[in-house]
C-alpha positions in Angstrom: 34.2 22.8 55.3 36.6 24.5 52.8 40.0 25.0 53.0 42.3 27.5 51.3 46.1 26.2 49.7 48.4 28.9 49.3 51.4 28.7 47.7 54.0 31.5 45.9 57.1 30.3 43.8 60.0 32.7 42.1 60.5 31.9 38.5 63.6 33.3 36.9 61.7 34.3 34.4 59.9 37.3 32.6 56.0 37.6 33.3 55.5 37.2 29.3 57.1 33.6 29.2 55.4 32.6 32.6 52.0 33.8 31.4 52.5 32.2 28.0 53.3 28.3 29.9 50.3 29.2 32.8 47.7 30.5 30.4 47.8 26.8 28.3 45.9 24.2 30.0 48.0 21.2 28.0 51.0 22.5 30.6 49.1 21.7 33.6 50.2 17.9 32.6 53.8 18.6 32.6 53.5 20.0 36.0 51.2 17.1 37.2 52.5 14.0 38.7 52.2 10.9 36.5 50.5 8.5 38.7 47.5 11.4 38.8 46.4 10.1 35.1 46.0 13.6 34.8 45.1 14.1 30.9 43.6 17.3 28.6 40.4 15.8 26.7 39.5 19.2 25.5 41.0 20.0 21.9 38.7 23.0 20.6 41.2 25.6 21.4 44.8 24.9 21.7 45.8 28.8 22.1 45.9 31.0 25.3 42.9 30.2 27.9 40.1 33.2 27.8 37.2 34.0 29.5 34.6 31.6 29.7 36.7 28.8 28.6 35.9 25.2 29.0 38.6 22.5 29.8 37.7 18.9 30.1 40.4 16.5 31.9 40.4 13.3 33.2 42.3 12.7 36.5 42.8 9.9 38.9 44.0 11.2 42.3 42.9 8.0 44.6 43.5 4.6 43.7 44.1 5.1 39.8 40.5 5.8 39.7 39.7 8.1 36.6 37.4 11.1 36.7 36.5 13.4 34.8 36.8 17.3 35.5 35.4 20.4 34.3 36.6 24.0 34.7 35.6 26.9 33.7 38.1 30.5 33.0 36.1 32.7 34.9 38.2 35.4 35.3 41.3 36.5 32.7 43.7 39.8 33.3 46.5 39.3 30.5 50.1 39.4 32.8 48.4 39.4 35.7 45.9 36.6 36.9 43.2 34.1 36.1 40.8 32.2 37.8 39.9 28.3 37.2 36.2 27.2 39.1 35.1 23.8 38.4 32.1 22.9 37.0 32.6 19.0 37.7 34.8 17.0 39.5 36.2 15.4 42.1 35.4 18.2 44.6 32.3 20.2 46.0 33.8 23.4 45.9 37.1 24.6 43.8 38.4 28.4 43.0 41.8 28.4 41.8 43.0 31.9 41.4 46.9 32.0 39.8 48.7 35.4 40.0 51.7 36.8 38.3 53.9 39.6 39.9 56.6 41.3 38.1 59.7 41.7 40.0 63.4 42.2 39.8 64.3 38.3 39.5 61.2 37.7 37.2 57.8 36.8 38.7 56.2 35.9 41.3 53.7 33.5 41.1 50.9 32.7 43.7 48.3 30.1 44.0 45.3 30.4 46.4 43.3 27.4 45.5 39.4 27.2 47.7 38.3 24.0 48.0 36.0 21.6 49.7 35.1 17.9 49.8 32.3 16.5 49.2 30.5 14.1 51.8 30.0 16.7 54.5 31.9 15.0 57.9 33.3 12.0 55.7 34.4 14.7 53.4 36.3 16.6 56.5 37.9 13.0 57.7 38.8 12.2 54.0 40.5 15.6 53.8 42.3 15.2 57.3 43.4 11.6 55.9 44.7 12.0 52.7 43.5 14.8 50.2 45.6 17.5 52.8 48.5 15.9 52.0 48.1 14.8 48.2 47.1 18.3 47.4 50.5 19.1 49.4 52.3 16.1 47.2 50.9 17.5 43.7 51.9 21.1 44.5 55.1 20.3 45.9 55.9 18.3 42.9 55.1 21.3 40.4 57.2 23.6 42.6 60.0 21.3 41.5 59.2 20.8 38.1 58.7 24.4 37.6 62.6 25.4 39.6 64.0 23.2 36.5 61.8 25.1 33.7 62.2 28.4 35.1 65.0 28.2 37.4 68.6 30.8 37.9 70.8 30.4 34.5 
């Protein structure tokens, strides 16, 4: 089965600066919790993310177990929005589309993140269990690592 994640923060911030942290994967691990082992492997390109774009990580999100995980940029509109779709990971199914609206206290930023489990029915209980509420955890935990970066001077 897949399930969407939505999620929409203000950042005090102008799009230029928020695009600037998004659009470098070696942010995502200041946004990750620590006890994910979450980790950048790929070095090829340490500039903005473009089309086509490969990242290699390694992550652990259940019992410190490292795996590794493969996206791909699929989609890039400078300012506006990108899309990450794994290749190889943890999951069956992930499309993680991040979009940046200009506004009068900054941007907006939304995350609509499809995903699904693999393991068909196991997959389903798993997700009921405990991936529901880690995803929860690990965006939760970015929304307040991100009010301290980009928050109301």
């Amino acid at each position: 089965m897949k399930y969407t994640l939505f999620r929409e923060q203000q950042l005090y911030v102008d799009v230029e600066n928020a695009w600037a942290f998004f659009s470098s994967p070696y942010n995502l691990a200041k946004i990750t919790p620590q006890d994910m082992g979450f980790t950048v492997l790929s070095t090829q390109n340490q500039g903005e993310i473009y089309e086509g774009m490969l990242i290699d990580y390694t992550v652990s999100p259940l019992f410190g177990i490292p795996l590794r995980w493969t996206t791909k940029i699929t989609q890039v509109n400078p300012l506006v929005s990108f899309t990450d779709f794994q290749l190889k990971g943890p999951y069956k199914y992930w499309h993680h589309f991040h979009e940046f609206i200009p506004n009068e206290q900054g941007v907006l930023m939304r995350d609509t993140v499809e995903y699904e489990l693999p393991f068909g029915i196991l997959g389903d209980i798993a997700h009921r269990v405990l991936v529901k509420q880690k995803l929860a955890q690990i965006f939760n935990y970015r929304h307040q690592i991100l009010e301290g970066l980009f928050s109301k001077t």
